[in-house]
C-alpha positions, 0 to 999 in steps of 0.5 A: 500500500501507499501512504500518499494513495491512503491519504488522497482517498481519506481526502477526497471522502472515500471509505478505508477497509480493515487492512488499509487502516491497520497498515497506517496505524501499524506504520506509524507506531512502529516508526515506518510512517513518518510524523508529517504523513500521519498529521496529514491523514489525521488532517483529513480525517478531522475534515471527512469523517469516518463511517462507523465501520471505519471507527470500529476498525481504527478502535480494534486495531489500536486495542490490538496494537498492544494487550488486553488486560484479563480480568474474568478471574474477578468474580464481579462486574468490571464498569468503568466511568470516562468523562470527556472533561470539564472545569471542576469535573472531580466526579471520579474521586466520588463515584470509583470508591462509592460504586467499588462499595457495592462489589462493583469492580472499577479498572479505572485508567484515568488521563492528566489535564492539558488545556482548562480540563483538569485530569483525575491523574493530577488531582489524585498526585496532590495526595503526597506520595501518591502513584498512579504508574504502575505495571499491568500485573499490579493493576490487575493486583490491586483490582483483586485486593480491593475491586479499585485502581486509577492509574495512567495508561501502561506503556503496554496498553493501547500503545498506538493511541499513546503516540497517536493522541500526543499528535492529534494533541499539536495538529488540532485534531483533539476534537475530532469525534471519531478519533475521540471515540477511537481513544476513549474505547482502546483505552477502556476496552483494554483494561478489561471492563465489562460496561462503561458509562461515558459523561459526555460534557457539553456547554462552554467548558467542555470539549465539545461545547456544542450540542449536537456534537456532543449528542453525536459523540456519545451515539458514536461511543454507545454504537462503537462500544456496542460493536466491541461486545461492551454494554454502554450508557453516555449521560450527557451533563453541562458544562456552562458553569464549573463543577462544584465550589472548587477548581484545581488539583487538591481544592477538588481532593478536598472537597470530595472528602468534604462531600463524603463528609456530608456537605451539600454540594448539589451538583456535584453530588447530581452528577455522580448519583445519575452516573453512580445509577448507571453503572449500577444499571450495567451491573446488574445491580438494579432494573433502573438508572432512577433506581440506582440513583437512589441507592447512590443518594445514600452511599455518597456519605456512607462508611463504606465509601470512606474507608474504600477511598482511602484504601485506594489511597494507602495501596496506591501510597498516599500520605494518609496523614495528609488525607485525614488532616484535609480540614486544615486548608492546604492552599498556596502562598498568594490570593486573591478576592473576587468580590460583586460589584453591584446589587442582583443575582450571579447569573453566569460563571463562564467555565472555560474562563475559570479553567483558563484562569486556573491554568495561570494559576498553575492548577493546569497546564499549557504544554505537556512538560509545565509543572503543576502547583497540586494546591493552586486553583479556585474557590468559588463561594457563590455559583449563578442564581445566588444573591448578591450584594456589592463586596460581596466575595464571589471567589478566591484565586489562590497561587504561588505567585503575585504575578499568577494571579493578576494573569488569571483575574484578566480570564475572569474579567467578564466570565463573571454576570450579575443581573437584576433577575434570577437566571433559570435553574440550570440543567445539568443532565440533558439528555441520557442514551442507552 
């Protein structure tokens, strides 16, 4: 076959088979393939398509470009939960150790931030000591000793997509929906997962901000999914406002430990119930995600839920010190006040420029190599539809340095509405497809 040929036919709309895929996939990862060749087919993927028949091959031949992890040794159900990210998207930390809880196995291969989506991986390294590497075997050990593991992605486990997605990453074609698919599914198929619940995002902090992409992602991911042998619900959440009352790495540690304590925090706590009844549907743990909803409103505060995180803190070598003394407000050096500037309701917190605020903090980052501040980030004390009076605070930013912080307050200078009326209830899951 012929690079350029496969290229020009990609294009110009045609459809590749199985072996014309698999000879680019397998040519680029291992090395025949050049980086500029493969941008150019990723290019005109990003601007044609590919039918789902095309999707279901490139997902399978990047699951067969390394192993498959064998789990059905473990005598429960294997689900797993992936959420296409989003601004103080923490729901991971809550959902793993609550549905684990409930003799649910969890093989949870998680992803770092890059841009203004936080990644579960570096939330979870703001526990000091905490190891998210690990090889195959002892993930799969970890899932036999407790039923919950969130690790990187093994260098042995869908290789392809490891090098595929650091390029999709600088050629602009992270947002291309069948590559999506593609990755997400190599990734979660070869851990070893019976089902997967997907949280699709959708508004101005997603990856997808609009909505008929977003529909459309999470109908290719079930139909894919389906034709991989893997049963599958995609919830689809918004994501016009952050997620919760705090932004960034520790300040979202510490508010799921906050959550588990009993504090309110209504939309975090919605989210991860729908997700939770979800996966508990897949399980076979109940005949509805409404059902399981319920059994989840319970649990979010339950003792077993406790000491299940914290068991995966302690075999993953977190610093359970540092975990049980999360009341003593860990935060970096410098902050910063946001405060009303008029009498009203807050109507709108734009959560791209929260995420984007947070990056300059140093809660994210803006190339791969940037080093993280595990306590930088946001703490919002309002959220849209509060009343609000003039000096009113409605968020504090915290960083290591002075100069961080006047770089992030210029993302909120207008991320931040106050009108005379009180906004609608917003939504938060928009549609659910099984």
């Amino acid at each position: 076959m012929n690079v350029v040929n496969l290229i020009k036919k990609k294009k110009y709309g045609g459809e590749l088979n199985y072996q014309e895929i698999e000879y680019l996939i397998s040519g680029y990862t291992n090395g025949e393939i050049p980086d500029y060749q493969f941008s150019a087919f990723l290019m005109a993927v990003n601007f044609t398509g590919m039918t789902e028949s095309e999707t279901y091959y490139l997902t399978e031949i990047m699951i067969q470009s390394g192993k498959v992890v064998d789990l059905s040794h473990i005598n429960a159900p294997k689900i797993d939960k992936h959420s296409t990210g989003g601004v103080g998207d923490k729901i991971s930390l809550l959902l793993a150790p609550l549905v684990a809880a409930f003799g649910i196995a969890v093989p949870m291969i998680s992803g770092r931030g890059l841009g203004y989506t936080g990644g579960t991986l570096d939330k979870l390294e703001s526990i000091p000591g905490f190891k998210v590497n690990y090889s195959t075997e002892q993930f799969v050990n970890f899932i036999e000793s407790s039923g919950l593991c969130m690790i990187g992605q093994t260098d042995e486990l869908a290789p392809a997509d490891r090098k595929i997605y650091a390029l999709r990453d600088v050629t602009g074609t992270v947002d291309c929906r069948p590559l999506i698919v593609a990755s997400i599914l190599s990734k979660k198929i070869s851990e070893g997962t019976d089902a997967i619940v997907f949280d699709v995002k959708l508004g101005s902090g997603a990856n997808l901000p609009d909505t008929e992409a977003s529909k459309d992602l999470a109908k290719q991911l079930i139909t894919v999914a389906g034709k991989m042998g893997k049963k599958s619900i995609a919830v689809l959440s918004d994501m016009n406002c952050p997620l919760g009352y705090k932004i960034g790495n520790w300040l979202e540690v510490e508010e799921c430990l906050e959550i588990m304590g009993g504090k309110k925090v209504d939309d975090v706590v919605e989210v991860n119930n729908v997700l939770a009844g979800a996966m508990f549907k897949l399980a076979g743990k109940v005949n509805s995600i409404e059902e399981g909803k319920k059994i989840s409103e319970d649990a979010i505060v339950s003792d077993e839920m406790k000491a299940k995180f914290k068991t995966m803190v302690r075999q993953q070598g977190g610093d359970m010190s540092y975990v049980n003394d999360w009341k003593n407000l860990k935060r970096s050096e410098k902050f910063y006040e946001i405060k009303a500037d008029s009498p009203g309701y807050l109507s709108r917190m734009d959560a791209q420029k929260f995420g984007l605020a947070s990056v300059e903090l140093g809660a994210g980052r803006k190339k791969v190599t940037d080093k993280i501040d595990h306590l930088a980030g946001i703490e919002l004390l309002k959220k849209p539809g509060d009343k609000v009076q003039p000096d009113d605070i409605i968020c504090r930013l915290f960083a290591q340095s002075q100069e961080r912080i006047e770089q992030a307050v210029k993302f909120l200078d207008d991320a931040i509405q106050i009108t005379p009326e009180k906004p609608l209830e917003r939504k938060l899951i928009i549609d659910i497809f099984e």
